[in-house]
C-alpha positions in Angstrom: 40.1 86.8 -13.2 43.0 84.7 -13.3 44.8 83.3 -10.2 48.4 82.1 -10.5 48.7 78.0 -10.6 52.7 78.4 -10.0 54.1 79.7 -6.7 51.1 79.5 -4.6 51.0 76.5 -2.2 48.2 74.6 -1.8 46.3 74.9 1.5 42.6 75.0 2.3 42.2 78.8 3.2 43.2 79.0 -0.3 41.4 76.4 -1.8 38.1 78.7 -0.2 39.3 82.0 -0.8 39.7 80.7 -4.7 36.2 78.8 -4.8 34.7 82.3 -3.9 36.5 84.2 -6.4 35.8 82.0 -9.2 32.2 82.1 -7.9 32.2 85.8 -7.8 33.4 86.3 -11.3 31.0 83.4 -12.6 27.7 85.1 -10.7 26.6 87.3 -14.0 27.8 85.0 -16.6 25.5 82.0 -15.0 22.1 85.1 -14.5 23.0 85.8 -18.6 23.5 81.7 -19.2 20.3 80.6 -17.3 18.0 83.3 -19.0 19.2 81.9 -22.5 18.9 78.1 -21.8 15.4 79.0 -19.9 14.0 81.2 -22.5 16.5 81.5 -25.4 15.2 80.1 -29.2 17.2 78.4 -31.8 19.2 81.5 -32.7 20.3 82.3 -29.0 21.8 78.4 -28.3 25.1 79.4 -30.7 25.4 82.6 -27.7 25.3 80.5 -24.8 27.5 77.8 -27.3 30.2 80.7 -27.7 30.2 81.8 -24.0 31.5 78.6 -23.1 33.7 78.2 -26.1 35.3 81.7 -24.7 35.8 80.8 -21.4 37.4 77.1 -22.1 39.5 78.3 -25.2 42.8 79.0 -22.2 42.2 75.7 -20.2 44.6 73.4 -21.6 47.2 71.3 -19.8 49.5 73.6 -18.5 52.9 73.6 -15.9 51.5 74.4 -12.1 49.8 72.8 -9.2 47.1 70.0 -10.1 44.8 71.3 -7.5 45.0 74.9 -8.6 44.8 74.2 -12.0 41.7 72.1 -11.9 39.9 74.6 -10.3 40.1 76.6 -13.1 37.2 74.6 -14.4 35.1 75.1 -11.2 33.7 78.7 -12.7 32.4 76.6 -16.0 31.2 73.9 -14.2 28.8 76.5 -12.1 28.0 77.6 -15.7 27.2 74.3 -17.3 24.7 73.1 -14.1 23.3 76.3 -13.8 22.4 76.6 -17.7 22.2 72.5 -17.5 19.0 72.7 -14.4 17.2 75.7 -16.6 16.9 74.3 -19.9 15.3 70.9 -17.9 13.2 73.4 -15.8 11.9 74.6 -19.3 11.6 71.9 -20.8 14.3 72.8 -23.7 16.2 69.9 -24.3 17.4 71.4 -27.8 19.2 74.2 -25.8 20.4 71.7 -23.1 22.0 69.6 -26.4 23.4 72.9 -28.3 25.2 73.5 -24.1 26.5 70.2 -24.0 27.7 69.7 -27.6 29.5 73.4 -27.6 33.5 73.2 -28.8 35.5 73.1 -25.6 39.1 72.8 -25.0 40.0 69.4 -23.3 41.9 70.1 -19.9 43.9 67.0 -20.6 45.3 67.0 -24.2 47.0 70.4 -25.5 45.3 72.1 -28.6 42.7 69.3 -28.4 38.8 70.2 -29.2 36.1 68.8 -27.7 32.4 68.9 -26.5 31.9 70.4 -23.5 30.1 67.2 -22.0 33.3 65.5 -22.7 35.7 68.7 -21.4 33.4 68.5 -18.1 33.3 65.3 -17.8 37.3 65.3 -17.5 37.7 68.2 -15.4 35.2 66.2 -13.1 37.5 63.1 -13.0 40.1 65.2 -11.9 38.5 66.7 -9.2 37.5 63.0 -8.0 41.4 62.2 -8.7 42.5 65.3 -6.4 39.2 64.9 -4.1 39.2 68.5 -4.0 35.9 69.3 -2.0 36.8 66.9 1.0 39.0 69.5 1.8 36.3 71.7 2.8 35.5 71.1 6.5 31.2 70.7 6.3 32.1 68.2 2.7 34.9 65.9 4.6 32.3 63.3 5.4 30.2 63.3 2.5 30.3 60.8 -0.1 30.0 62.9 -2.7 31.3 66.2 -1.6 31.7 67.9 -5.1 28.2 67.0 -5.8 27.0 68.3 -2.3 29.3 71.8 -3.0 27.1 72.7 -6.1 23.6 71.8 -5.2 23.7 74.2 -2.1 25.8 76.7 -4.1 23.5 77.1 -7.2 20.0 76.9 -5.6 19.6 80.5 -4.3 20.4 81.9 -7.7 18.1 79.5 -9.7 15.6 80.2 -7.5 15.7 83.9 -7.5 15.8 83.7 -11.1 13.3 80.8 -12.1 11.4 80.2 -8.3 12.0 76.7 -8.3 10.9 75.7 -5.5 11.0 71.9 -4.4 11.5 71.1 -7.8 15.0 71.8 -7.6 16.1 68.9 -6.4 14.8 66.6 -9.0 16.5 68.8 -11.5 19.7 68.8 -9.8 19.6 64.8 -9.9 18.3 64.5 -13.1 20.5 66.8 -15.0 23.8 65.0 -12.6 22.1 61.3 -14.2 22.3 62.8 -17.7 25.9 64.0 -17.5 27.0 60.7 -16.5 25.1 58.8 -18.8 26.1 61.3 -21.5 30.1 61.2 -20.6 30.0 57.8 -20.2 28.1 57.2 -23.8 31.4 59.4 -25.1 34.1 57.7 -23.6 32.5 54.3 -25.0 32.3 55.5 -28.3 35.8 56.1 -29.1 36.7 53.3 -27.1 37.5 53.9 -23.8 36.2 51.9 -20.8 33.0 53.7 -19.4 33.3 55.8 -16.3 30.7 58.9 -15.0 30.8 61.1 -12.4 29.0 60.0 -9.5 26.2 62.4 -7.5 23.9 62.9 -4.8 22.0 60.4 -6.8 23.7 57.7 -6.1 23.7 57.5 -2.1 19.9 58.4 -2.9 19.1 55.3 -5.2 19.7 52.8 -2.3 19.7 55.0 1.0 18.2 53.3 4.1 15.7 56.0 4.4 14.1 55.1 1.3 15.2 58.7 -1.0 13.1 58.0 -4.0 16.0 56.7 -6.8 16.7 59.9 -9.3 19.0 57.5 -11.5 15.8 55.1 -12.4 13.3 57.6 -12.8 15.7 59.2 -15.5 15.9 55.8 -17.4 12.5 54.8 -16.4 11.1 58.0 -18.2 13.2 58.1 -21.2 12.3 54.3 -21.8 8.4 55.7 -21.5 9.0 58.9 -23.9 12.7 58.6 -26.1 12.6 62.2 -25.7 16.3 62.1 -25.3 16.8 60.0 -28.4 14.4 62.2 -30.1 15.9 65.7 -29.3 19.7 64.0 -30.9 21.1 62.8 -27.5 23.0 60.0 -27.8 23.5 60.3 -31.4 19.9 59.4 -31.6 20.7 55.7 -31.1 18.4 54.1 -27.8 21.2 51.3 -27.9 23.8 53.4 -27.1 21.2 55.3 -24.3 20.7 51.7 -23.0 24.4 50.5 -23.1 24.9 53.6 -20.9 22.0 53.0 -18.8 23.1 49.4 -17.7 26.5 50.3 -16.8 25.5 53.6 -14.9 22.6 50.9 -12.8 25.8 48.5 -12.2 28.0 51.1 -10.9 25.7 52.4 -8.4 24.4 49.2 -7.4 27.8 48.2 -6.7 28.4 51.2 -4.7 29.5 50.2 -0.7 28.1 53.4 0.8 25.4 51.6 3.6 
């Protein structure tokens, strides 16, 4: 469904009535996208590849309302986590590389292709820009309201599908870790200063009430296995994994939150 960007002013009742539409229309794209990154082989990764393609192939920089336009990209975000959190679930990192490396239109450069790590990771920085989600009354106080947003959004429908359970959680963090260590790893390589979005994770990795640290158990077990480097991430290079690694640990370490 499209909802006008022009001629609609921005206001919160909006900005909710919009999330749940979006949501609505995503609900059996994300059941079809989780069932192929949990259970899909070699041949099914170019069908959740192309479903993403599709939906990202209109999503250029276009005349209208920042706010409104970057939620456009909250319907393939639910997509990417929701397919992102399955594929971990399953182990299948080669079907969580094939969703991240899919061709995806940039939302800030016109005709422009991209991954869809990199597309995702722009349309997050604009939602940090715009700090869309503090707009929504229970997120105003939260540090990382965005984050917050989709871990209570996605759970029921992972766990209906996959019965999670408590393990949710530590594939929420981990697959938020990877993004930013993965965005960040892009930006570097064609020269851009690093920058990643920022989740739960990071109030977690230094909260007074000792939250175990998702961030370092991500590095920690990559430095243990290189199954990342092994399955192509990073371009298969643990210097570029470890570049990204030490600034993602700076960042968070530096972050003022207690």
């Amino acid at each position: 469904m499209t909802l006008p960007v022009r001629g609609v002013q921005f206001s919160d009742a909006e900005l909710v009535r919009r999330l749940q539409v979006y949501e609505r229309e995503a609900h059996d794209l994300g059941a079809l996208c989780i069932c192929i990154a949990s259970w899909g082989g070699p041949q099914d990764a170019s069908i959740l590849q192309k479903i993403l393609a599709r939906l990202t192939d209109n999503m250029g920089p276009q005349a209208g309302l920042r706010g409104w336009l970057s939620l456009r990209w909250h319907p393939i975000l639910v997509l990417t986590y929701s397919a992102g959190i399955s594929a971990l679930a399953s182990k299948r990192l080669d079907n969580l590389l094939a969703l991240l490396g899919a061709s995806a239109q940039s939302p800030e450069t016109a005709g422009k292709r991209t991954s869809l790590l990199e597309a995702v990771g722009e349309a997050i920085l604009e939602f940090h820009r715009l700090e869309i989600f503090k707009r929504l009354p229970e997120h105003a106080r939260q540090y990382v309201p965005r984050s917050e947003y989709m871990h209570k959004l996605l759970q029921p429908g992972l766990e209906e599908l996959l019965g999670l359970g408590a393990e949710y959680e530590g594939l929420f963090d981990r697959l938020e870790v990877l993004l930013a260590l993965g965005y960040a790893d892009a930006r570097a390589a064609v020269g851009d200063d690093m920058w990643g979005p920022i989740g739960r994770y990071g109030w977690k990795a230094h909260h007074p009430k000792g939250y175990s640290d998702p961030m370092s158990a991500v590095v920690a077990q990559e430095k243990n296995s290189g199954a990342l480097i092994r399955a192509g991430f990073f371009g298969g290079d643990v210097g570029r994994f470890d570049a990204a690694a030490e600034w993602l640990r700076g960042t968070v370490s530096s972050l003022e939150w207690f």
